[in-house]
N, C-alpha and C positions, 0 to 999 in steps of 0.2 A: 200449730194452732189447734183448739183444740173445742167442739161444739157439745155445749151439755144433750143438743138433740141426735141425736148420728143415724147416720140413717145408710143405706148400703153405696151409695153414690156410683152404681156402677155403670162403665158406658158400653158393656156387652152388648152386641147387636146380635148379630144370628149365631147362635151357639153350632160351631163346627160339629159333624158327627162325622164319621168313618166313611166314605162315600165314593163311588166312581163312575163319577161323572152325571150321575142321576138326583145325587140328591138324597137319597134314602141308603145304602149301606148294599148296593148291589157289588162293592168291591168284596162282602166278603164268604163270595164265593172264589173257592181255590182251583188255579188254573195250574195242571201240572203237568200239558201235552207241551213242549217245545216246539215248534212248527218250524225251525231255522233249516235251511239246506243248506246253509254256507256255514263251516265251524270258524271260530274265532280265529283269527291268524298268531302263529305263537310268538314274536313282536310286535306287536301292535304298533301304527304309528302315532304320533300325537300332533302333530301338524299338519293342517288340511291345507291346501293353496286359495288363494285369494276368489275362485272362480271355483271353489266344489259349492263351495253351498247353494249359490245359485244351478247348478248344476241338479243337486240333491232336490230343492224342492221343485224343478221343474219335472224330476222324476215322480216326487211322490204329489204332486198336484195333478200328474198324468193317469196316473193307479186311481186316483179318487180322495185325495187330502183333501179337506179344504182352507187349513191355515197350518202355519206351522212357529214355532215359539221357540225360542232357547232360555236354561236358564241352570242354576246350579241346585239341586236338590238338598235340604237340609233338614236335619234329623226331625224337627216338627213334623215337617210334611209326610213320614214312612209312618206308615198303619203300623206296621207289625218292627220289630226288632232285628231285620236282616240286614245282610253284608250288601252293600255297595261299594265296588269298586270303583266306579269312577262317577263321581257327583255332576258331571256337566250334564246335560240332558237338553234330550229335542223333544219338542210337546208337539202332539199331533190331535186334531180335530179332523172330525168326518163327520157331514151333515147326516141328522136325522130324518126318514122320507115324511112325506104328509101322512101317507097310510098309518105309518106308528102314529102319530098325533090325532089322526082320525079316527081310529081303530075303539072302541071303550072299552075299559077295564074287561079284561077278560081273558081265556086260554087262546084266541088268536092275537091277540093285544102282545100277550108273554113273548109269545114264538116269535110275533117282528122285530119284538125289542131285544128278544135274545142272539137274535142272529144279525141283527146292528153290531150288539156287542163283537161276536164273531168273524164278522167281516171287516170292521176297524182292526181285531186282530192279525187276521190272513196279513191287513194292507200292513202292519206296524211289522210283521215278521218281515215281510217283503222288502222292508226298507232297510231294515237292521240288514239283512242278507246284503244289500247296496253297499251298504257299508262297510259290510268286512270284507267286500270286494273288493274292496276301494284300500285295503290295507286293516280300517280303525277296527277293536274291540268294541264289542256291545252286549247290553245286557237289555233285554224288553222286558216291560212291566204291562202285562197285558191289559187293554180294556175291559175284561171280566175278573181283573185278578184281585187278591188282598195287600199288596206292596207299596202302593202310595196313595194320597188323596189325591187326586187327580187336578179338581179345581182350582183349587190352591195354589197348586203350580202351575198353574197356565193362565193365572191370575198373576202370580211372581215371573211368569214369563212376559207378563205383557200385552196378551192376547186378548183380555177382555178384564172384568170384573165380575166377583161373584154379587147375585142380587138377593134379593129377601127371600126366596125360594129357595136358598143353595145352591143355585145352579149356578155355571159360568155363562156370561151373559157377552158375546163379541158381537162387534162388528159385520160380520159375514153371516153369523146365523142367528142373531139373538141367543135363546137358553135352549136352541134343536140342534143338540150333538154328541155327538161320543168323543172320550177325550181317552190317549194314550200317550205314553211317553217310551221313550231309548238311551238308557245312561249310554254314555260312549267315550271313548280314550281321546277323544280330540280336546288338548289342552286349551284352544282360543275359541270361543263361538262370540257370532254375534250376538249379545247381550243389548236388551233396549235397558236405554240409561233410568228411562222414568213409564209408568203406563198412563197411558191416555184416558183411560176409563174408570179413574174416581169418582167420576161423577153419577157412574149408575146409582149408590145405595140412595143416594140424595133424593133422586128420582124415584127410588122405591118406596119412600119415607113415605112421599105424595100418594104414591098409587095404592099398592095392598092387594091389587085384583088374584095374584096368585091364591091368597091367603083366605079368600072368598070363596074362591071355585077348588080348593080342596076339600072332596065327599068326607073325606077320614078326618078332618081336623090334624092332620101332621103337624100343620103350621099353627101356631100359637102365637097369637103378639101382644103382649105385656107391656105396659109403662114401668120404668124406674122410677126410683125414687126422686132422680134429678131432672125430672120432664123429659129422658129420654124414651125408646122403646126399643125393644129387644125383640127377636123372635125366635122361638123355641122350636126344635125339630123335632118330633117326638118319632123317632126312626119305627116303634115297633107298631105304629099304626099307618104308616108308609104302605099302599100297595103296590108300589111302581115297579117294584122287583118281583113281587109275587104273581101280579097282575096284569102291568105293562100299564099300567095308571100315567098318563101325561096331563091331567088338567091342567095340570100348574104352569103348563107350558105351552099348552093351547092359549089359556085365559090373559100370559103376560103380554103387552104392548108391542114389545120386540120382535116377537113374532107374528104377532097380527100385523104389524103396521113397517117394522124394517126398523132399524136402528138409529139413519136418519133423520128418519120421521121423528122419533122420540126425542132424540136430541135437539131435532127443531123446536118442539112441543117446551122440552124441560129448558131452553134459554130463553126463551119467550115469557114462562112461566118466572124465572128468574130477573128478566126486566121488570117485570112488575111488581114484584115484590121488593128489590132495590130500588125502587119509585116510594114505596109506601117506606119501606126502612130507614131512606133520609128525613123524614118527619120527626125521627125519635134523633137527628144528632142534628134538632134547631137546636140552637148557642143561647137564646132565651129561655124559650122550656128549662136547661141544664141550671142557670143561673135561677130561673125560682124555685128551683127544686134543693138547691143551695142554699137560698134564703130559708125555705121553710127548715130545714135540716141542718141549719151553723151549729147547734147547738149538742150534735153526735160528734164532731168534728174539733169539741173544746181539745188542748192540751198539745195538740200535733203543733210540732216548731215550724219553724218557716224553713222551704225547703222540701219539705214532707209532700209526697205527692200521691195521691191515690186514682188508679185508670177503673174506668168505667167501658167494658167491651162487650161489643156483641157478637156472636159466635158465627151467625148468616152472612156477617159484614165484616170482614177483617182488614176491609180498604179505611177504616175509621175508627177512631178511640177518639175518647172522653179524659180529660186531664184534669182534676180538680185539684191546685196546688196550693199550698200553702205560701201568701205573701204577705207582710206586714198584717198580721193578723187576720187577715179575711183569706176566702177561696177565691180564687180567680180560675175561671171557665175556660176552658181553651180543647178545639177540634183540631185531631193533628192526624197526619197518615204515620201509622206505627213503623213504618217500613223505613221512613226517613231520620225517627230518633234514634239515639244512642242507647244501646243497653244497659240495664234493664230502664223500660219505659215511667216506670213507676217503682214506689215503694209495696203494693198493695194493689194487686188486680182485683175485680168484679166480675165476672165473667157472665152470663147469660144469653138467654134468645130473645129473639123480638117482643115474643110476648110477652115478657117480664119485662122486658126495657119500659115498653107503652103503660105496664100496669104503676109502675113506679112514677111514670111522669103523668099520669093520668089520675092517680091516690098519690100527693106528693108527701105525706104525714111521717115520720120515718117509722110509724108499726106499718105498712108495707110493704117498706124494704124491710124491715128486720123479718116479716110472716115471710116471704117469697126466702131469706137466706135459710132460715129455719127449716122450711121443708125440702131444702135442695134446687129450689129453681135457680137461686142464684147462686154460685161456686165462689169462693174466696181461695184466692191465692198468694202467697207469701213470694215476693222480688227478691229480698233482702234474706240476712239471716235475724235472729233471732233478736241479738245485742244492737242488732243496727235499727230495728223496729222497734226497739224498748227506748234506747236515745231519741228517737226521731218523734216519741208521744203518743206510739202507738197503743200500748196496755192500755189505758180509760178506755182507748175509741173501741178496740173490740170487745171489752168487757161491757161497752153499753151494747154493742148487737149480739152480744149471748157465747163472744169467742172468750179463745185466751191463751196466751201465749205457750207453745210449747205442745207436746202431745202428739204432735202429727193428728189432727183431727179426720174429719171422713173427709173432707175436700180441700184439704190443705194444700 
């Protein structure tokens, strides 16, 4: 499908930069002292027993870890273009002290935060030693080094989620910590199947406080064109590597208040709004908003079905089908129909739901598709949309069949 208006429709959130663990590009400084006193054993083994890993992280929680992650490394996630031998990797965090976050911008600010870095190293070397004690091959990516993004992967491990700041946001420390990883020859690690922490960015949507209390503007946050927002890292006005700059991580919730806390805050916050968001899927509202609008809807045969969703609520869809020549209204859980639910998705947020049943006139629905607030999506293929009567209906909201449009 294909929109005479196009607009970028893009759902970019925080634009990655090259980074370790900071946030600003402190990875790319080059670490090229080895600190290993155990050399790689010349077989390595590739099976660990059922009881080292618990073993391993009671070690390196004893040295001063404070979470540890597994996970497989994939060419995204390497800054630069080098050899890794073996892809499985254990991710290491070590909490940042208050002094670094109390410290402001400045040459003692630097020195805390540099020898954070360096002492996550000493710990990360010390554990890889563990390991090739222990038989396994390893290769350390140090926490000052240019070899991978750090966050990313300890986001893919599981450990937390990156938030609006770029920084990894867990459990244990919110966004105060250094992160390090260890490729290693051990074929099986425990791998978490799903991460628990999707929920941060959702919660950052809300907040923004980072993005406030950064002095340099790093953080930029821009609307798209589809009522979303993105935010821009601008690495070379970053002073967190120059400087030892933590506002952003002073200022976040996570660390003022704990993780818990926030996550109390943001379901709470999420009740509420699933209280106000059933208003838009009353079955009356839907039915006059059909009445006023039968007349975009001429030509579609019986059968034809078009959903109406909203993006906050995906426990609910909107069914307007075609029966004996009229629409008929129907709320249904999407999870329980067969696929595809429809001919023809709608997709949107609350706010455009409300705005369309609150203006039911269909110029604004056609205003809201036209500038991106509302997405169209194609169920079907092409021929099966041209049988079913769909060419009039989109050619009267401004589509048309074919094109691969901007929100097709």
């Amino acid at each position: 499908m294909e929109n005479d208006n196009k607009g970028c429709c893009d759902d970019a959130e925080y634009k990655e930069v090259e980074e370790s663990g900071c946030g600003c590009g402190c990875g790319s400084i080059s670490v090229d002292v080895d600190e290993s006193l155990v050399d790689n054993p010349e077989k390595p083994q590739y099976i660990a027993d059922d009881n080292f890993f618990e073993k391993l992280e009671k070690y390196a929680h004893s040295i001063g870890i404070k979470s540890i992650g597994y996970t497989q490394v994939t060419p995204d996630l390497l800054i630069e273009d080098k050899f890794i031998q073996y892809p499985n990797t254990i991710v290491l965090t070590m909490e940042m002290s208050k002094e670094i976050i109390e410290t402001p911008p400045g040459p003692e600010a630097l020195e805390l935060n540099n020898a954070a870095y360096e002492k996550l190293g000493k710990l990360t070397y010390k554990i890889s030693d563990y390991l090739r004690e222990n038989g396994f091959a390893t290769q350390v990516a140090h926490p000052f080094g240019n070899l991978v993004n750090f966050s990313p992967l300890a986001q893919k491990a599981g450990m937390g989620h990156i938030g609006k700041n770029g920084l990894l946001i867990t459990p244990e420390l919110g966004p105060r910590q250094k992160i390090s990883a260890i490729f290693v020859s051990i074929a099986k690690l425990p791998l978490k199947d799903d991460n628990l922490h999707t929920w941060i960015p959702e919660y950052c949507e809300i907040c923004g406080k980072c993005i406030k209390a950064c002095p340099e503007e790093a953080l930029i946050e821009t609307e798209t064109c589809c009522s979303g927002k993105q935010v821009e890292f601008i690495q070379k006005l970053c002073i967190g590597c120059s400087q030892g700059c933590t506002y952003c991580i002073e200022a976040c919730p996570f660390d003022e208040k704990g993780y818990d806390e926030v996550k109390n805050k943001f379901d709470k916050i999420n009740a509420k709004l699933r209280k106000k968001q059933i208003k838009n899927f009353n079955i009356t509202l839907w039915e006059n908003w059909v009445g006023e609008n039968s007349s975009l809807f001429t030509g579609l045969v019986n059968g034809a079905v078009v959903a109406m969703s909203m993006v906050e609520n995906d426990e609910r869809i909107i069914l307007l089908e075609k029966k004996d020549t009229d629409l008929k209204v129907s709320i249904k859980d999407p999870n329980v129909l067969e696929r595809p639910v429809a001919d023809l998705m709608f997709g949107m947020d609350a706010k455009a739901m409300a705005k369309i049943l609150k203006d039911s006139n269909s110029i604004k629905f056609i205003e809201l598709l036209s500038s991106g607030k509302i997405q169209i999506y194609a169920l079907l293929d092409q021929l099966e949309l041209m049988d079913k009567g769909y060419t009039s209906f989109l050619n009267r909201l401004g589509f048309k069949l074919g094109g691969g449009g901007c929100c097709g």
